[in-house]
FIKOLZA-1660 file (N, C-alpha, C; in steps of 0.1 Angstrom, whole numbers, plus 5000, padded with zeros to 4 digits):
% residues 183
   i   px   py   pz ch aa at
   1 3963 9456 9362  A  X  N
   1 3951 9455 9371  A  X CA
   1 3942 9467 9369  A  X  C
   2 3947 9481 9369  A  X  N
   2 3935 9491 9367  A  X CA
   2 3932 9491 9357  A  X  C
   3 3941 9491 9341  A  X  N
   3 3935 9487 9328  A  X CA
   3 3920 9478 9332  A  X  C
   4 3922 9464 9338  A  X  N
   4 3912 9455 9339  A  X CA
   4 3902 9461 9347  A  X  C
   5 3896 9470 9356  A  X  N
   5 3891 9472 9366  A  X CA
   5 3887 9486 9357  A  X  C
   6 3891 9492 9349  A  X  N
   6 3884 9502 9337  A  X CA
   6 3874 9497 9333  A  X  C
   7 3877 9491 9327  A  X  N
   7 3876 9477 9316  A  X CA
   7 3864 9475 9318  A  X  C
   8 3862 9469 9333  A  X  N
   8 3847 9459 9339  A  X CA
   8 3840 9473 9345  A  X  C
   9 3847 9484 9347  A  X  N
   9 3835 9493 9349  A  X CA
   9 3829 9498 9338  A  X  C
  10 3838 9503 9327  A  X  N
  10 3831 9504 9315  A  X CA
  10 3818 9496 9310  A  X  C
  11 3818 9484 9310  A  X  N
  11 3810 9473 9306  A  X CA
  11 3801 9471 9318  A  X  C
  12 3800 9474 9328  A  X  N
  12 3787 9476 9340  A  X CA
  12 3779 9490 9336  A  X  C
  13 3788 9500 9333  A  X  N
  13 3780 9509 9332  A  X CA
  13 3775 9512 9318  A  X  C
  14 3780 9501 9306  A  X  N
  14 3777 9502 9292  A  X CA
  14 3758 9492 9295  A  X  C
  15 3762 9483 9300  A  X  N
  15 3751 9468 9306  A  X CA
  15 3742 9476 9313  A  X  C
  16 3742 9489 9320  A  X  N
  16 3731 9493 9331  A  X CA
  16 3723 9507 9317  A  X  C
  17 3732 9510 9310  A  X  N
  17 3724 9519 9300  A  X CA
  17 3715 9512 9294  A  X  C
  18 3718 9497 9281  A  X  N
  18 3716 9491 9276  A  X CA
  18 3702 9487 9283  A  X  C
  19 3701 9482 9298  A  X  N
  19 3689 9477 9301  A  X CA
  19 3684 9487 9305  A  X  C
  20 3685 9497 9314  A  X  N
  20 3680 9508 9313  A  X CA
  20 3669 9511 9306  A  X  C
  21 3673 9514 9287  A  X  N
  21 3668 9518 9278  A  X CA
  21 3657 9507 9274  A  X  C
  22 3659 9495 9279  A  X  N
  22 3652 9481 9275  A  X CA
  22 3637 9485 9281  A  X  C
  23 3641 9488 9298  A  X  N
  23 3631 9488 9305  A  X CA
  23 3630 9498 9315  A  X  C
  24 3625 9509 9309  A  X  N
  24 3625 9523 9318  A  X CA
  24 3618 9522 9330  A  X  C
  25 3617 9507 9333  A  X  N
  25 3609 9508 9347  A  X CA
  25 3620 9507 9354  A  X  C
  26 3630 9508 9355  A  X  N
  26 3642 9503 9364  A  X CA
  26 3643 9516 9367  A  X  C
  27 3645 9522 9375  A  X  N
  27 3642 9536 9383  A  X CA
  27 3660 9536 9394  A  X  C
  28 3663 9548 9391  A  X  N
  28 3678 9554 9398  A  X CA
  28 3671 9553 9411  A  X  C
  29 3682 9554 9421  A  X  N
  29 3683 9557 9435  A  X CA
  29 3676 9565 9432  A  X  C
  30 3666 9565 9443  A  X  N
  30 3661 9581 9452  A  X CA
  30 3647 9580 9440  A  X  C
  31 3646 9579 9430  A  X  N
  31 3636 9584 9419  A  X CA
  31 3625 9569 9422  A  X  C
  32 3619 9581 9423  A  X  N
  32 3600 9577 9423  A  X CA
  32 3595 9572 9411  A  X  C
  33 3590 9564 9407  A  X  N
  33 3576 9560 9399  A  X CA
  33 3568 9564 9394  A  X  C
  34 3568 9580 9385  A  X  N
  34 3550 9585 9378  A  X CA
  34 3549 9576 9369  A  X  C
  35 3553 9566 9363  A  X  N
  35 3541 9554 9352  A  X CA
  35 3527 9558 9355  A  X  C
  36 3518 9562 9349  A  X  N
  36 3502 9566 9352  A  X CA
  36 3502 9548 9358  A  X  C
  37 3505 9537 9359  A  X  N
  37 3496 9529 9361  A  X CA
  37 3502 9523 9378  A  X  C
  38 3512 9536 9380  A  X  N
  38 3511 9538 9397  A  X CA
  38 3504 9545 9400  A  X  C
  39 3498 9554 9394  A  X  N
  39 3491 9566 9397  A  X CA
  39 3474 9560 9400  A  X  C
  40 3472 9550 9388  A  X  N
  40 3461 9547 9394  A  X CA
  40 3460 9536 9404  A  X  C
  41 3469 9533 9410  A  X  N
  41 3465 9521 9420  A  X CA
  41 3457 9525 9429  A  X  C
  42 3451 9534 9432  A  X  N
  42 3440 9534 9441  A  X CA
  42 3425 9530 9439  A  X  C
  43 3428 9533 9418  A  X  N
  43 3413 9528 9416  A  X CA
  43 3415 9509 9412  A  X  C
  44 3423 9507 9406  A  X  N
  44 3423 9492 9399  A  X CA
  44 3431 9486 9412  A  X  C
  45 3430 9471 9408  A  X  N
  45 3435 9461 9416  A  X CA
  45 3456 9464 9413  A  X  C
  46 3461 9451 9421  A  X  N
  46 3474 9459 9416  A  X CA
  46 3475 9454 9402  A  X  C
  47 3492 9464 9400  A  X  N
  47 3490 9459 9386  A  X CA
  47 3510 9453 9385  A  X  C
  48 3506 9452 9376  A  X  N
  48 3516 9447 9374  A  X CA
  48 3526 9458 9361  A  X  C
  49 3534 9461 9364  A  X  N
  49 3542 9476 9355  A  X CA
  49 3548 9473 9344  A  X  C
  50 3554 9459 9343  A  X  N
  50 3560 9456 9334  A  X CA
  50 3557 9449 9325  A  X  C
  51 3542 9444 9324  A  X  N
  51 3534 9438 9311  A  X CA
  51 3525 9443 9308  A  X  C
  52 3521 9454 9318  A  X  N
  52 3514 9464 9315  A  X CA
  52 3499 9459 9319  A  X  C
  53 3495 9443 9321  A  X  N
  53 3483 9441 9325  A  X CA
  53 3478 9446 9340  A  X  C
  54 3467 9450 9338  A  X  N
  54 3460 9455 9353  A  X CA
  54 3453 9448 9358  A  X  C
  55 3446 9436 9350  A  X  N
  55 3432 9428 9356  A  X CA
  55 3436 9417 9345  A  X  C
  56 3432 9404 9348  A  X  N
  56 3433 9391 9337  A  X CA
  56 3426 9384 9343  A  X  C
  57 3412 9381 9335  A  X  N
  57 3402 9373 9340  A  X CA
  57 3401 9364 9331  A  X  C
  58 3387 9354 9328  A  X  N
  58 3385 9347 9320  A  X CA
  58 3377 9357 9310  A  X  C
  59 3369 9368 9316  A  X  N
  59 3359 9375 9304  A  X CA
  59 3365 9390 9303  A  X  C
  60 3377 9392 9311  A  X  N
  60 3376 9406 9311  A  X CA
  60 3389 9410 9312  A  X  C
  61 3398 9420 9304  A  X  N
  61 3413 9424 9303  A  X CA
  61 3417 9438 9302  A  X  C
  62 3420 9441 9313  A  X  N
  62 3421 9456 9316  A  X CA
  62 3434 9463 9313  A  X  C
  63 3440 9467 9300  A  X  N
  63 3453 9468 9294  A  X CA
  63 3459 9486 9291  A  X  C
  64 3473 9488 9290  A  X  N
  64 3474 9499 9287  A  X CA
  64 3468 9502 9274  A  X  C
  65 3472 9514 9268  A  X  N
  65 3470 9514 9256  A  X CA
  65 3488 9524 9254  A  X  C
  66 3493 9514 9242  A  X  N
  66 3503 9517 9236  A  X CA
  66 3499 9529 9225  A  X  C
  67 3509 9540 9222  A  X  N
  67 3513 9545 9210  A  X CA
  67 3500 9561 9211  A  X  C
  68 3494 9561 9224  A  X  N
  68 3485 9570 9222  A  X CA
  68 3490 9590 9212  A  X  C
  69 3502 9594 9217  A  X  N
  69 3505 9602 9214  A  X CA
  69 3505 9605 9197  A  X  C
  70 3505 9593 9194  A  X  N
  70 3507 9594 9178  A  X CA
  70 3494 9598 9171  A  X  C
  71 3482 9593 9180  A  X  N
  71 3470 9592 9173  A  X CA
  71 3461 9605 9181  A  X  C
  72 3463 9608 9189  A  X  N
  72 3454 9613 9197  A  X CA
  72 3457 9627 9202  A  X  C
  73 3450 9635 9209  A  X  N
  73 3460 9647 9213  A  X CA
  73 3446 9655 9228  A  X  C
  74 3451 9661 9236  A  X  N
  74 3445 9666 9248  A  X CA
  74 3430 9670 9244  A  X  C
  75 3423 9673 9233  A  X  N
  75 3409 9674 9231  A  X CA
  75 3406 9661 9228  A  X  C
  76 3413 9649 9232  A  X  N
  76 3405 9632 9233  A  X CA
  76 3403 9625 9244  A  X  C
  77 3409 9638 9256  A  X  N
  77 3408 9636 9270  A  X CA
  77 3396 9628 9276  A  X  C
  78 3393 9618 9279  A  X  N
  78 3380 9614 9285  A  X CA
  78 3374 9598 9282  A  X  C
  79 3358 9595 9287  A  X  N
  79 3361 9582 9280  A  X CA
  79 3354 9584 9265  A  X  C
  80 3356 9568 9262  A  X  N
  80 3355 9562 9247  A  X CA
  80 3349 9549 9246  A  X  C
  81 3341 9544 9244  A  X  N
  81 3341 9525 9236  A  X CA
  81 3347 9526 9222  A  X  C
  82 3348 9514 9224  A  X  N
  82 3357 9510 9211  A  X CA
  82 3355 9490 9207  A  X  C
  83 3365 9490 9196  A  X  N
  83 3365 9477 9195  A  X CA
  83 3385 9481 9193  A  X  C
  84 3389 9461 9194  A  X  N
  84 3402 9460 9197  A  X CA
  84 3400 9449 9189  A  X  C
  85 3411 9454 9179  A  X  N
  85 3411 9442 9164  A  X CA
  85 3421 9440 9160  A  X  C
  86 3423 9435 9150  A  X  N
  86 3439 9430 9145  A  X CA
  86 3439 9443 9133  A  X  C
  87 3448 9442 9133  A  X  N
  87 3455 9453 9119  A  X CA
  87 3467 9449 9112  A  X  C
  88 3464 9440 9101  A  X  N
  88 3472 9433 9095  A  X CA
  88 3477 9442 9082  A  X  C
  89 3473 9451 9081  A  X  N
  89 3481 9460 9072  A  X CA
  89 3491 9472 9080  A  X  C
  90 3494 9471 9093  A  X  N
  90 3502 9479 9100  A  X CA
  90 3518 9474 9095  A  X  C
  91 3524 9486 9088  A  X  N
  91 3535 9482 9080  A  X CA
  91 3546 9481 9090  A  X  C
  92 3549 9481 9103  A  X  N
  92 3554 9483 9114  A  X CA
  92 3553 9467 9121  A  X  C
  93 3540 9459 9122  A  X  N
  93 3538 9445 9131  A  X CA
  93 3521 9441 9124  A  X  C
  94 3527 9436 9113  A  X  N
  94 3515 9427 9109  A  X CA
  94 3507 9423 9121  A  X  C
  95 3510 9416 9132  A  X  N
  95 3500 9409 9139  A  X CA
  95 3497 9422 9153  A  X  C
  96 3497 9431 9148  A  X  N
  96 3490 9441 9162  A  X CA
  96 3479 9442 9161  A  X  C
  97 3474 9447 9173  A  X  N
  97 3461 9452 9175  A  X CA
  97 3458 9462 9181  A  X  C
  98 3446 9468 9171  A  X  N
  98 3445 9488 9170  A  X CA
  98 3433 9485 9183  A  X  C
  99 3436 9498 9189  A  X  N
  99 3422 9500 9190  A  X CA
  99 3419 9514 9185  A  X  C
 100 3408 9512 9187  A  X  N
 100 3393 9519 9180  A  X CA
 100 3387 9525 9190  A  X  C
 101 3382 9538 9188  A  X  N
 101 3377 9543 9194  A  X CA
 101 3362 9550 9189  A  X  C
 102 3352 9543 9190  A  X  N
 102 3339 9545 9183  A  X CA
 102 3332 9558 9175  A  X  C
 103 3334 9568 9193  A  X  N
 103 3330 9583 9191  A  X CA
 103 3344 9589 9182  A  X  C
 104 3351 9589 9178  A  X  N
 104 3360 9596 9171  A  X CA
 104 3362 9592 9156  A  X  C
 105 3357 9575 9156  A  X  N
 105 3360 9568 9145  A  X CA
 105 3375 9561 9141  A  X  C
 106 3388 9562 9147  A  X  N
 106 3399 9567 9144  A  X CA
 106 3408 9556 9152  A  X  C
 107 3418 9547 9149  A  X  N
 107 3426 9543 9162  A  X CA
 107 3433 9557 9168  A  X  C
 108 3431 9549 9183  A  X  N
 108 3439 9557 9192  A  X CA
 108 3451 9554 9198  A  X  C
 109 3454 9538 9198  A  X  N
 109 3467 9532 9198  A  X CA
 109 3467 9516 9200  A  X  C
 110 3470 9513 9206  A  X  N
 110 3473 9492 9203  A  X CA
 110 3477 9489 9218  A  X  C
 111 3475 9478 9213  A  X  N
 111 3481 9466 9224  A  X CA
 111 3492 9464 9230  A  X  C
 112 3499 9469 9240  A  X  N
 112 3514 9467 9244  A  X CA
 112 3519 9456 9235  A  X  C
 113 3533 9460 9230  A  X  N
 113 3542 9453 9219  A  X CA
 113 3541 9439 9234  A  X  C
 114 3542 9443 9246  A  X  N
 114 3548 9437 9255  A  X CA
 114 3540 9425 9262  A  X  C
 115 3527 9425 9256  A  X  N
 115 3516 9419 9264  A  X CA
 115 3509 9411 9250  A  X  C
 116 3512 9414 9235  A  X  N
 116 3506 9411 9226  A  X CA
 116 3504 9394 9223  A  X  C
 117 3515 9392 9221  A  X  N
 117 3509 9375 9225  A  X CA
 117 3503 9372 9233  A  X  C
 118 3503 9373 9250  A  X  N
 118 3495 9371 9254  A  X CA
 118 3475 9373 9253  A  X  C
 119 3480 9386 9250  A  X  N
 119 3465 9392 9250  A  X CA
 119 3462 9383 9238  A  X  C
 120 3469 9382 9222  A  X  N
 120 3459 9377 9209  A  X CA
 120 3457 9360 9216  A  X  C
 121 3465 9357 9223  A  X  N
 121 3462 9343 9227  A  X CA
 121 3448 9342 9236  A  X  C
 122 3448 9351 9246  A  X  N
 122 3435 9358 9262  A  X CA
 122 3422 9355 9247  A  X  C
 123 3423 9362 9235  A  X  N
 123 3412 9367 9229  A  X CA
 123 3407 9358 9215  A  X  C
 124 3422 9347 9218  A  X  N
 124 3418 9338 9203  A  X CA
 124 3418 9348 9191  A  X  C
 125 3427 9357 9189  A  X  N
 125 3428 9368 9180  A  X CA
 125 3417 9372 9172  A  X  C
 126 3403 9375 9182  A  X  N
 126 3392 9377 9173  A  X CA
 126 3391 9393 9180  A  X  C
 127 3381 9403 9175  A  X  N
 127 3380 9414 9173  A  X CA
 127 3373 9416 9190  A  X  C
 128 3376 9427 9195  A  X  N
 128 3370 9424 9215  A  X CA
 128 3360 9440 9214  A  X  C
 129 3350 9439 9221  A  X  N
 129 3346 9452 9224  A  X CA
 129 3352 9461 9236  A  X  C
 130 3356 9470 9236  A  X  N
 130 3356 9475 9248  A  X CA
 130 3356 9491 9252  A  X  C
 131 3357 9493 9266  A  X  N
 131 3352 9505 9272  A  X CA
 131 3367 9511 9277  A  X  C
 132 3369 9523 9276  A  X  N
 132 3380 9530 9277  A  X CA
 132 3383 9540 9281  A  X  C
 133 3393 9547 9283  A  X  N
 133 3398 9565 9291  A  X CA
 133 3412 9571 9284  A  X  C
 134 3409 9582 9278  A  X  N
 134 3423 9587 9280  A  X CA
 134 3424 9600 9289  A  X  C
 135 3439 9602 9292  A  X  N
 135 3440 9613 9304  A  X CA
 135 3453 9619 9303  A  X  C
 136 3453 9632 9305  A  X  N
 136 3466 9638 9306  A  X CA
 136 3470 9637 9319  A  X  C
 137 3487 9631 9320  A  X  N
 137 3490 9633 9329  A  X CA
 137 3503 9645 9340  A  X  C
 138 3499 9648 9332  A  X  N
 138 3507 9661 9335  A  X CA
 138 3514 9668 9325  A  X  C
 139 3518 9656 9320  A  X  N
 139 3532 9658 9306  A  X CA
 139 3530 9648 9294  A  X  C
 140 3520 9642 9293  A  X  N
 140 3519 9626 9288  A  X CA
 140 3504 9625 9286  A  X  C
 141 3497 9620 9278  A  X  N
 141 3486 9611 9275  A  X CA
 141 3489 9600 9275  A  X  C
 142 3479 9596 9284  A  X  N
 142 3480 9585 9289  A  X CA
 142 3464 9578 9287  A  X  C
 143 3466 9561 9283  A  X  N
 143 3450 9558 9286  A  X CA
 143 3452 9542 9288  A  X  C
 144 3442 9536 9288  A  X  N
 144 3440 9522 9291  A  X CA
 144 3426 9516 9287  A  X  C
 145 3423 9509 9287  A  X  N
 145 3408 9501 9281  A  X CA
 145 3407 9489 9286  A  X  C
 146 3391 9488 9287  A  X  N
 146 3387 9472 9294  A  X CA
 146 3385 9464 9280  A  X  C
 147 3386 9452 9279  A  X  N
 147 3382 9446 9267  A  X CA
 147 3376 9433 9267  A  X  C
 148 3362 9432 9265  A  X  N
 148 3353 9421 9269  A  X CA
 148 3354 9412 9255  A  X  C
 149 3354 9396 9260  A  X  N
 149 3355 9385 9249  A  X CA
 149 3344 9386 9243  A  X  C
 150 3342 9388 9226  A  X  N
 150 3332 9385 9225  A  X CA
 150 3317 9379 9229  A  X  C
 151 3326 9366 9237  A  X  N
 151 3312 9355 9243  A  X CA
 151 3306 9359 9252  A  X  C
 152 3314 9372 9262  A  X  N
 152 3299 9379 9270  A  X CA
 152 3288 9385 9268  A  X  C
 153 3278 9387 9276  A  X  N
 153 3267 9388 9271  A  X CA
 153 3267 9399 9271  A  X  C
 154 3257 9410 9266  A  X  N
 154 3261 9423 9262  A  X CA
 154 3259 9429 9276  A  X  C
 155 3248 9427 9279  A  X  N
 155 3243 9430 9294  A  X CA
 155 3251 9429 9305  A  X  C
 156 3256 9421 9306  A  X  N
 156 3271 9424 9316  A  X CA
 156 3281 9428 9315  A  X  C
 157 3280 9432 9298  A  X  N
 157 3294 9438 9294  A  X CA
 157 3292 9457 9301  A  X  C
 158 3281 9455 9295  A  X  N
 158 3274 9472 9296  A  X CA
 158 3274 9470 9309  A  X  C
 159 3266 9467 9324  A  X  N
 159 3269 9466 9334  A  X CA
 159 3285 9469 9340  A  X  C
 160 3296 9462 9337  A  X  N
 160 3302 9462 9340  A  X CA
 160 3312 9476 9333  A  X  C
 161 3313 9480 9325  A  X  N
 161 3315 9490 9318  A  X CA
 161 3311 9502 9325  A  X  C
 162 3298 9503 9331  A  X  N
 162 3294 9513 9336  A  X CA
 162 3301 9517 9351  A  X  C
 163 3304 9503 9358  A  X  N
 163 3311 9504 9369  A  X CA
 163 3324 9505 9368  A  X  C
 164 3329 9504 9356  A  X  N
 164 3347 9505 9358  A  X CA
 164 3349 9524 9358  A  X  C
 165 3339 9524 9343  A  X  N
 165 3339 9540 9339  A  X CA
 165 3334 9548 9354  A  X  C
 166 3323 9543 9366  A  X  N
 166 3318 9549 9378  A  X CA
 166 3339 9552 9383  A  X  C
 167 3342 9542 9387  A  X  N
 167 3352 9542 9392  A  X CA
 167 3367 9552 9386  A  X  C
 168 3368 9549 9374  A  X  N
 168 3377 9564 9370  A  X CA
 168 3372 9575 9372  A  X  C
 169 3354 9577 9370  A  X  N
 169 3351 9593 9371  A  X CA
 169 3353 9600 9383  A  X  C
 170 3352 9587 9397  A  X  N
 170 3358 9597 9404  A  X CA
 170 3368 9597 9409  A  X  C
 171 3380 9586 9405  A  X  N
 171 3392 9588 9405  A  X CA
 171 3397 9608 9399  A  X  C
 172 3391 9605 9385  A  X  N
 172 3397 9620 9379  A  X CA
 172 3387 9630 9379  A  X  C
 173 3370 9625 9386  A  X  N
 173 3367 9638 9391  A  X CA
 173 3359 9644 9378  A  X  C
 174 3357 9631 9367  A  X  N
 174 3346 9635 9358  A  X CA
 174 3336 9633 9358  A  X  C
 175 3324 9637 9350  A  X  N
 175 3313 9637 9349  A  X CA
 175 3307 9623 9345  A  X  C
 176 3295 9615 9349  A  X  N
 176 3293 9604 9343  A  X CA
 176 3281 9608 9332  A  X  C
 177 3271 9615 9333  A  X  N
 177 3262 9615 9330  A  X CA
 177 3259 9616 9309  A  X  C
 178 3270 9619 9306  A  X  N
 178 3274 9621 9290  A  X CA
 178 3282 9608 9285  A  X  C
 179 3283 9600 9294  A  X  N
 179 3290 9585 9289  A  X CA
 179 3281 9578 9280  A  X  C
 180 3280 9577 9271  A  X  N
 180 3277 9565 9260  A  X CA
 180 3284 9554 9260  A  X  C
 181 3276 9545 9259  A  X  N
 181 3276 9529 9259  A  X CA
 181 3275 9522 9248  A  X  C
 182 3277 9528 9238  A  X  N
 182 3271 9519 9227  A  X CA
 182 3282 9510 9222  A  X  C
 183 3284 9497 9229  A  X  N
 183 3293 9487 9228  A  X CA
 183 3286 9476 9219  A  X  C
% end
């Protein structure tokens, strides 16, 4: 009987690492939540932590951005437009999607592995414009991006672009007046 009773705690506590590592949202007793996309709940609607989507409309998709560390570094702090496309030569996931970040020229990172079907399906896998932020968070860059369907009109894209960007600057207390729009 304690052989057996080893045994099944070994394999609870092998099963709690395993998912653990799956989904780092699963948080120990007592430990708190920094994911930046608790951090911002005061500016966006809620969100949801574990697909990573913050907004899902019919014109408009407010998503993290995956992989920024690799591309990007603390002098990219701030916002960006860009476009959000497929990158079929990524030798890692044929069917991802980079984004682009206009002012720099350069991806800065992709589409959550976690949200990707859904989003290429949200977008009919065609190329999206959109408006963006990255941000240090203490220990992390961190960013996220809106991404308008092509079929909006540009004029509401830009309207509304300007109001999401109003809304982070004064979440983090930046400047608007140097924001470019050229979506």
């Amino acid at each position: 009987m304690g052989i057996f009773l080893i045994i099944v705690a070994a394999v609870v506590i092998a099963a709690y690492i395993i998912i653990k590592r799956k989904d780092p949202g699963i948080l120990d007793k007592g430990q708190t939540d920094r994911r930046p996309a608790m951090m911002m709940t005061s500016v966006m609607d809620e969100i949801d932590v574990h697909t990573g989507i913050l907004d899902y409309s019919d014109e408009a998709n407010d998503i993290f951005i995956a992989g920024l560390a690799h591309h990007v570094g603390k002098k990219d702090v701030g916002y960006f437009t860009g476009v959000i496309g497929n990158e079929p030569d990524n030798p890692h996931d044929r069917k991802a999607m980079a984004i682009y970040h206009n002012q720099l020229g350069k991806i800065v990172g992709y589409v959550p592995a976690a949200i990707l079907k859904e989003y290429r399906s949200w977008c009919s896998r065609r190329n999206c414009k959109c408006v963006g932020y990255i941000f240090f968070d203490g220990s992390s860059l961190r960013g996220r991006v809106r991404a308008y369907l092509p079929s909006l009109e540009q004029e509401k894209v830009v309207e509304d672009a300007l109001e999401y960007l109003q809304t982070v600057a004064e979440h983090f207390g930046w400047p608007t007046e140097d924001v470019n729009l050229s979506i």
